[in-house]
C-alpha positions in Angstrom: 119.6 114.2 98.5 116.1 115.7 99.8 116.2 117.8 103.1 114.0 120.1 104.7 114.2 122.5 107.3 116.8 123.7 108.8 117.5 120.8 111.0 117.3 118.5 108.1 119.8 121.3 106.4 122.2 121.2 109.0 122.9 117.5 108.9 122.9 116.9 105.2 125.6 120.1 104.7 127.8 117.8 107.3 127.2 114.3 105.6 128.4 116.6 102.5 131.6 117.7 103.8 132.7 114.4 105.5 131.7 112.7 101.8 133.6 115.1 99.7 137.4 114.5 101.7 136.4 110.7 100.6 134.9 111.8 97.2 136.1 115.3 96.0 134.9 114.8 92.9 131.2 114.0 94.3 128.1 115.5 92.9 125.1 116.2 95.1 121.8 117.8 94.1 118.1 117.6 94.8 116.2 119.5 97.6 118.3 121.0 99.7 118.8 124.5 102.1 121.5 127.0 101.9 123.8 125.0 104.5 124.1 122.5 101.7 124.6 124.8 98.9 127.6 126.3 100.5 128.6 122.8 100.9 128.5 122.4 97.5 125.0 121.3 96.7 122.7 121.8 94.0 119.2 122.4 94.8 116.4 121.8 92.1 113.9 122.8 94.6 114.8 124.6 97.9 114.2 123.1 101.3 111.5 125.5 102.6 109.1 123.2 100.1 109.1 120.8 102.9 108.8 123.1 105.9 105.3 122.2 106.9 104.0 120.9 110.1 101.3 119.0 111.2 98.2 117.3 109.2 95.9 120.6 108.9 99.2 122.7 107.5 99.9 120.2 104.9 97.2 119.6 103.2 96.9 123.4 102.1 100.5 122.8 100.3 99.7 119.0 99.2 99.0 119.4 95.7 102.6 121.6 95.4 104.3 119.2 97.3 103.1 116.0 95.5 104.0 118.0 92.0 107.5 118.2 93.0 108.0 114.8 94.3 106.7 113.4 91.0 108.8 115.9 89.2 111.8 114.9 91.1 111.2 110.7 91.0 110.7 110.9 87.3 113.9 113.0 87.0 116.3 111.0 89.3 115.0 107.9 87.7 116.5 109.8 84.8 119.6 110.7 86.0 120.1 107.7 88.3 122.3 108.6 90.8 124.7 106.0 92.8 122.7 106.7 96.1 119.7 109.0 97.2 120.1 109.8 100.8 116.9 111.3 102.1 117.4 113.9 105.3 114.6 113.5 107.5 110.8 114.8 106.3 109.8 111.3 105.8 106.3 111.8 105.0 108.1 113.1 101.6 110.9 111.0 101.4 109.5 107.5 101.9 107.4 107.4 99.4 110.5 108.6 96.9 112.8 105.9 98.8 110.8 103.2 98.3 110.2 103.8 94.5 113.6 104.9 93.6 114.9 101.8 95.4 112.4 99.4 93.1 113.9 101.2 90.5 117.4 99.7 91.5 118.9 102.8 92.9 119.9 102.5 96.0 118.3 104.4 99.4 119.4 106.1 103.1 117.4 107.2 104.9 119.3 109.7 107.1 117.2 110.5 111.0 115.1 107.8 112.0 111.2 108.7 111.7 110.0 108.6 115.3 108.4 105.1 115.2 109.1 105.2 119.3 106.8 107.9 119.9 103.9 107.3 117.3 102.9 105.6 113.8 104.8 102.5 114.8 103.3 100.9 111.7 105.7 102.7 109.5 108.5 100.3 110.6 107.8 98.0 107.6 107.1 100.7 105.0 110.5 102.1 106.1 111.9 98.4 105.8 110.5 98.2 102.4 111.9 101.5 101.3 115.7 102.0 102.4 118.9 100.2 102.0 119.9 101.6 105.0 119.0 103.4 107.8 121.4 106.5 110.0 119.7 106.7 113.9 120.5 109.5 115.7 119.9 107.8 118.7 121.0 104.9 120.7 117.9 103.3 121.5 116.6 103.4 117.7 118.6 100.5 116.0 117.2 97.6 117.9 113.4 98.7 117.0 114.7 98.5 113.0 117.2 95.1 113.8 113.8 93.4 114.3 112.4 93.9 111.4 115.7 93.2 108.9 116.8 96.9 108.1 120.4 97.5 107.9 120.7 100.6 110.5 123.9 102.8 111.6 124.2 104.9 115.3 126.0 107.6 114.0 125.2 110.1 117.4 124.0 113.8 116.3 125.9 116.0 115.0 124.8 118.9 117.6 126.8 116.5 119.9 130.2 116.8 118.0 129.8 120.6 117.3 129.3 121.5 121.1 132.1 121.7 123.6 131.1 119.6 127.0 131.4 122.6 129.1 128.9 125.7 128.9 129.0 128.2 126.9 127.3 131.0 128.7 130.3 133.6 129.0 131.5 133.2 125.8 127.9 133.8 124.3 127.1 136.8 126.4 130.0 138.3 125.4 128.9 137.7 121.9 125.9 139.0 122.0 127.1 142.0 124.1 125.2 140.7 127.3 128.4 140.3 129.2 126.4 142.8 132.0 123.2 140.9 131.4 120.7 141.8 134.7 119.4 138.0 135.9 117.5 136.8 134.8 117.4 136.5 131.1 115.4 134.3 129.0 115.6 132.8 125.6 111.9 132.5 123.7 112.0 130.0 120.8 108.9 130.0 119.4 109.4 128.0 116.5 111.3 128.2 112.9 107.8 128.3 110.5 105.3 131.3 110.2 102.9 128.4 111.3 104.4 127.7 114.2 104.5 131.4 115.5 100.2 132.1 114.8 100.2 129.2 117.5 102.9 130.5 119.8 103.8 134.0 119.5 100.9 135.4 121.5 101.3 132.9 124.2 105.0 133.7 124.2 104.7 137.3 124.8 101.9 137.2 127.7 104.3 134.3 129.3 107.3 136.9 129.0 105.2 139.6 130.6 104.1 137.3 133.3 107.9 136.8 134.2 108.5 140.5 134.3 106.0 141.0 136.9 108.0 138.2 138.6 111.2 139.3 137.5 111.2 143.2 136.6 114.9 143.1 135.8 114.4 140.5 133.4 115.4 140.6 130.0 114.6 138.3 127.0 115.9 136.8 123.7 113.8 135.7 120.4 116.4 134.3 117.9 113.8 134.1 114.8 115.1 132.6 111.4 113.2 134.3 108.8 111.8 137.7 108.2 108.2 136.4 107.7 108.8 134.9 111.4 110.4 138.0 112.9 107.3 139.8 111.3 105.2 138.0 112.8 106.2 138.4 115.9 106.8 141.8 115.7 103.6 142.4 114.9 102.3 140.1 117.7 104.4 142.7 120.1 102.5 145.8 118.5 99.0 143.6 119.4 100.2 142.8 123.3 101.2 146.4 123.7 104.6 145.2 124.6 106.8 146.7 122.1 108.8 148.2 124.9 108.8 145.5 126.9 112.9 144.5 127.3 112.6 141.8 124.2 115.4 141.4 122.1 114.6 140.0 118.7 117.7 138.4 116.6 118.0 137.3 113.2 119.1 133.8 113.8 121.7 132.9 116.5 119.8 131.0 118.3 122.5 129.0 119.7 123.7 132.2 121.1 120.6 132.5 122.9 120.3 129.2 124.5 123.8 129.4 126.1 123.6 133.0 127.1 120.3 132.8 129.0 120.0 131.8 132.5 116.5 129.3 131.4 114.7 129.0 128.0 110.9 128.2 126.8 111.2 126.4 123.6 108.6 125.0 121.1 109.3 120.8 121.0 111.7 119.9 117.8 115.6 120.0 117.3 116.1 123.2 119.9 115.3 121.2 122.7 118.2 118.9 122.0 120.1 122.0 121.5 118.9 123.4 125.0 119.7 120.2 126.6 123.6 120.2 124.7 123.6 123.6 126.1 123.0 123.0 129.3 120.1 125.2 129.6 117.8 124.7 131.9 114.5 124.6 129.8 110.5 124.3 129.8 109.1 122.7 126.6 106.1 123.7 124.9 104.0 123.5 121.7 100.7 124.3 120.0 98.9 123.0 117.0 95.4 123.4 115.1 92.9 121.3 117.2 92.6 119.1 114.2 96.7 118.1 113.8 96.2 117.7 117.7 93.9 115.4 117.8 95.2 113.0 115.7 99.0 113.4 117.0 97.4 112.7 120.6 95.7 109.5 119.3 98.9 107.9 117.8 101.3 109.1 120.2 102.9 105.6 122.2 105.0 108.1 125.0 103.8 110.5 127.6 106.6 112.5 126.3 107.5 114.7 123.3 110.9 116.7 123.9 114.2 115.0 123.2 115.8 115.1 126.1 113.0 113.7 127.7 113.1 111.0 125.1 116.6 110.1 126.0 115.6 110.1 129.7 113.0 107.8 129.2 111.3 109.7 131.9 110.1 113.8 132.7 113.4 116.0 133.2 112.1 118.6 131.3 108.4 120.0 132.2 106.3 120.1 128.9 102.9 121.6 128.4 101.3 120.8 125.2 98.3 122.7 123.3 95.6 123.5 126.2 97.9 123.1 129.0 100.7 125.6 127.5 99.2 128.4 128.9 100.9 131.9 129.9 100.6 131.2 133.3 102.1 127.1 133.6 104.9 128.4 131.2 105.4 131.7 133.7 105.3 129.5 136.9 107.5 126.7 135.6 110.2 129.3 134.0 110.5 131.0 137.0 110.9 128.3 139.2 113.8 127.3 136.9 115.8 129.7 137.4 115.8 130.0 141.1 116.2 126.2 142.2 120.2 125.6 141.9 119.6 122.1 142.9 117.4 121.6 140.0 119.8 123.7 137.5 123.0 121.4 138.5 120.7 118.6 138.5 119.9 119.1 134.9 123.3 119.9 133.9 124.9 116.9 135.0 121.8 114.9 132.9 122.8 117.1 130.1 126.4 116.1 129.9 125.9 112.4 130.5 123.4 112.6 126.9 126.5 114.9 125.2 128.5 112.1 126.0 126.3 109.6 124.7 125.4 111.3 121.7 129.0 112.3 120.2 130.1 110.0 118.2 131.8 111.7 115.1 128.7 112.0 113.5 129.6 113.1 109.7 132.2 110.2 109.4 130.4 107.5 110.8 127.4 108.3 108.4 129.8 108.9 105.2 131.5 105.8 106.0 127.6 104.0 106.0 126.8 105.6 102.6 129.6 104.6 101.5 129.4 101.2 102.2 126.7 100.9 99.7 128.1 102.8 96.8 129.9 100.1 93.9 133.4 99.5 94.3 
């Protein structure tokens, strides 16, 4: 298996679990986080190898990350395993898929590549490479059916882990917030130090924007890493607003999501978590002008958060590199969280995709890989 990120962590440590009640006796090893060591992984290289974003950030790590993908074709190819189930990061995992498959070994590829927003073109390199695709998402298997690749709805997994209703009370109270003052915010700037030198700053001057709005208000920055709660520490000490009332936790993001009253998060898996949530929510991201550029040219929707993506339309406002200013995120924030027609709009929308999306994600994938293993 090959996963990176913590998204990518997540959903291989459950494929895990749900394979080992079939197969106890199961090995698993490869590239994997610490979700899937506990799970019983063994990772040859760690995910954070693959936790890179956007065309400028990975060419400074390319000549690492090529080394270990030949290091770890010419070693599986070795050890042959009876599947290899790459986790998302398709960029890395394609290329290893389609080689390991020539080789005879057999290929899933677990989260579909986003051929419905851009790079379209990579259906029939994806078709070449796997046994067997696992979507996420209902509207991804008919784009693969088209083209001959055997694909599997499983749902996501966020969907099965999530109670319907909200959690807001119960994370309060878990986080010690069960007094919170209204409003409070969650800020999710992002998982990867290179994420935060594009958002951090813009984060902080939104968050002091809402105070003067808001002066009760109080915010949340759930940050995963040291090197990103570092950062933004020291992006605080810059904006003079280490005393501003900002909370910064290691991790528990979840928490964060469910106990504020509206959240600004940076487009990727949170926003699907926002949307689970309930959480009313703005989306928002940044990237060197470069990556931009040539994301903006291949992009096919007008759209780049999930839930919009399940929509098919704007439910969730998004303002993407020039537009994410202080003051559009500020303005659309605050308007959040004083329109209750808008908030139960949004959580009825919310509960419909929950709905959608659980499926008993784990089993239906094991039960997929395991349809290809030998008898």
């Amino acid at each position: 298996m090959v996963a990176g990120e913590a998204s990518g962590d997540l959903l291989a440590a459950h494929l895990i679990e749900a394979l080992k009640r079939r197969l106890p006796s199961a090995e698993f090893y490869g590239i994997g986080g610490p979700k899937m060591q506990r799970a019983g992984f063994t990772a040859w290289w760690p995910a954070e190898l693959l936790a890179v974003r956007g065309y400028a950030e990975v060419l400074k790590h390319y000549r690492e990350i090529t080394s270990v993908r030949r290091a770890l074709l010419k070693r599986l190819k070795a050890k042959r395993p009876d599947v290899f189930i790459g986790v998302d990061a398709p960029d890395f995992n394609l290329w290893l898929e389609r080689r390991l498959k020539r080789a005879g070994i057999p290929t899933v590829h677990y989260v579909s590549p986003s051929v419905w927003a851009w790079r379209g073109g990579r259906i029939k390199k994806i078709a070449r490479a796997v046994d067997r695709l696992l979507a996420l998402f209902p509207f991804e298997p008919p784009l693969y059916e088209k083209v001959g690749v055997s694909v599997a709805y499983v749902g996501h997994p966020l969907a099965d882990l999530f109670p319907l209703e909200s959690l807001r009370n119960v994370a309060r109270e878990r986080l010690g917030l069960a007094q919170a003052a209204f409003p409070l915010f969650a800020l999710l700037p992002g998982s990867r130090v290179s994420e935060l030198e594009y958002h951090a700053a813009t984060f902080i001057r939104t968050a002091g924007l809402l105070l003067e709005r808001f002066p009760s208000a109080s915010f949340l920055v759930p940050l995963v890493t040291r090197e990103t709660r570092l950062k933004f520490e020291t992006e605080l000490w810059q904006q003079n607003a280490q005393d501003w009332p900002i909370r910064i936790l290691f991790g528990h993001a979840q928490d964060a999501l469910a106990a504020c009253d509206a959240a600004l998060v940076a487009s990727g898996t949170a926003t699907l978590e926002a949307a689970l949530l309930k959480t009313p929510h703005v989306i928002t991201y940044r990237m060197s002008p470069w990556s931009w550029r040539l994301m903006k040219r291949m992009r096919y929707q007008p759209w780049v958060g999930l839930p919009n993506i399940l929509a098919g339309r704007f439910v969730v406002p998004e303002f993407l590199q020039e537009e994410a200013t202080p003051e559009n995120l500020a303005q659309a924030l605050g308007n959040l969280v004083v329109d209750a027609e808008v908030k139960a709009r949004l959580a009825n929308l919310f509960t419909a995709m929950h709905r959608e999306l659980r499926q008993n994600t784990a089993e239906k994938a094991a039960a997929a890989v395991l349809a290809l293993l030998p008898a």
